[in-house]
N, C-alpha and C positions, 0 to 999 in steps of 0.2 A: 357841147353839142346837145340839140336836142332830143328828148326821145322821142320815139317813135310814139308811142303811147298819148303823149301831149301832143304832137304835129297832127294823130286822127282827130283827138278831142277837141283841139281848134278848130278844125272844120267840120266838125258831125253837126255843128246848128247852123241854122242861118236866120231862119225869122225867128224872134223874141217869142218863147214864150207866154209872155204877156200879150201879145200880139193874138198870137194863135185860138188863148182861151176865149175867142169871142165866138168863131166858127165853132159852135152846137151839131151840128149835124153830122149823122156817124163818120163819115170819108171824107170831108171839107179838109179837116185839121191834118188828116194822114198823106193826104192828098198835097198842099201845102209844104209838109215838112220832104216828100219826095221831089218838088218841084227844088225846094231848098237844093237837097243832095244833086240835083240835075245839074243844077248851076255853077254850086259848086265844082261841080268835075268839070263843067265846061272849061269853067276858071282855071282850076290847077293842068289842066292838059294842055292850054293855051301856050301858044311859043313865048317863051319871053319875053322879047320886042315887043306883044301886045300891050306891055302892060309896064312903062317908065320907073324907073324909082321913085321912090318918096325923094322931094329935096331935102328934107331933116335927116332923112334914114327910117328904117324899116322900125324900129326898135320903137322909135320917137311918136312915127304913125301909128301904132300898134298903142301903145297907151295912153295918146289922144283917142283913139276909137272906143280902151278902155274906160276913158273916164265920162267918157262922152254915155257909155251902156251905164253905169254907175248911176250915172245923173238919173238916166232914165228909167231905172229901178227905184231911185229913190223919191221918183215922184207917182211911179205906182203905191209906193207902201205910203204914204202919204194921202195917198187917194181912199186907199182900201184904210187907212185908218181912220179918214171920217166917216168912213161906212156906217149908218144908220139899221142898228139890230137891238133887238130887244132878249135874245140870248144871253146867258152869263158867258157860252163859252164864247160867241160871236164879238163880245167887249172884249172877253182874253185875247181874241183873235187881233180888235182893234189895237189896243194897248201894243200887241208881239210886234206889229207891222209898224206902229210911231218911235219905239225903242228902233227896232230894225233898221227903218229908214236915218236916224240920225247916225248908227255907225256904216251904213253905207257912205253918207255925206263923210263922216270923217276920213275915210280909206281915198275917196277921191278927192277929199282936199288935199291926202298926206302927196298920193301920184303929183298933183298938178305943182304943190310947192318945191318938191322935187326936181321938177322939170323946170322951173322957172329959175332955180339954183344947180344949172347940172356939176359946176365944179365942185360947191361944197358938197353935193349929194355923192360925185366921185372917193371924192376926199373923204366922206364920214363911213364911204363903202370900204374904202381900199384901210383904213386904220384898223375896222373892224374885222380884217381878215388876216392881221399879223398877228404872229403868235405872240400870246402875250406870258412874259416870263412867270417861271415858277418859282415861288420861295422854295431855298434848299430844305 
């Protein structure tokens, strides 16, 4: 089951940060992440019927959508790594962001190979979870 803790954390975002840092203006951004939380609640209050199952299942949806943010993260750090600065720390910053974005890419390739193998990924989960014997 899940906790509770992670069930708030899944929903306390809704627009990407990435997104957001473009609204400058004091309350745009604030403004923005309440409309998020609005919606949200809309959402989760909503009778069930509104809202069909996934035909994969929830689980399956749920990490299509994460690898889908993945992707999208890694073409911000990407972005912000050709970023044009004449800083030393502003280079550190490029260099953190190209390193970054390549194990982003790697995390959402591990998801997506996963899913396109779900029995051997069953199979290499459920071996991993036997105890494994002890020498006397």
């Amino acid at each position: 089951m899940t906790s509770k803790r992670v069930t708030n954390m899944r929903w306390s975002g809704g627009f990407r940060e990435t997104f957001l840092v473009v609204f400058t203006r004091k309350a745009d951004a604030a403004a923005l992440r309440r409309l998020s939380r609005l919606l949200t609640e809309l959402y989760r209050c909503a009778a069930p019927r509104w809202w069909p199952p996934h035909k994969q299942g929830e689980d399956a949806a749920l990490l299509r959508a994460v690898v889908a943010d993945l992707r999208h993260l890694r073409y911000v750090l990407e972005w912000s790594a050709g970023g044009t600065t004449y800083s030393e720390l502003g280079r550190a910053y490029n260099w953190l962001a190209r390193d970054c974005g390549g194990e982003v890419e790697k995390i959402a390739a591990a998801i997506e190979a996963a899913m396109a193998d779900p029995r051997g990924t069953m199979e290499r989960h459920r071996t991993s979870l036997m105890p494994r014997e002890v020498a006397p």
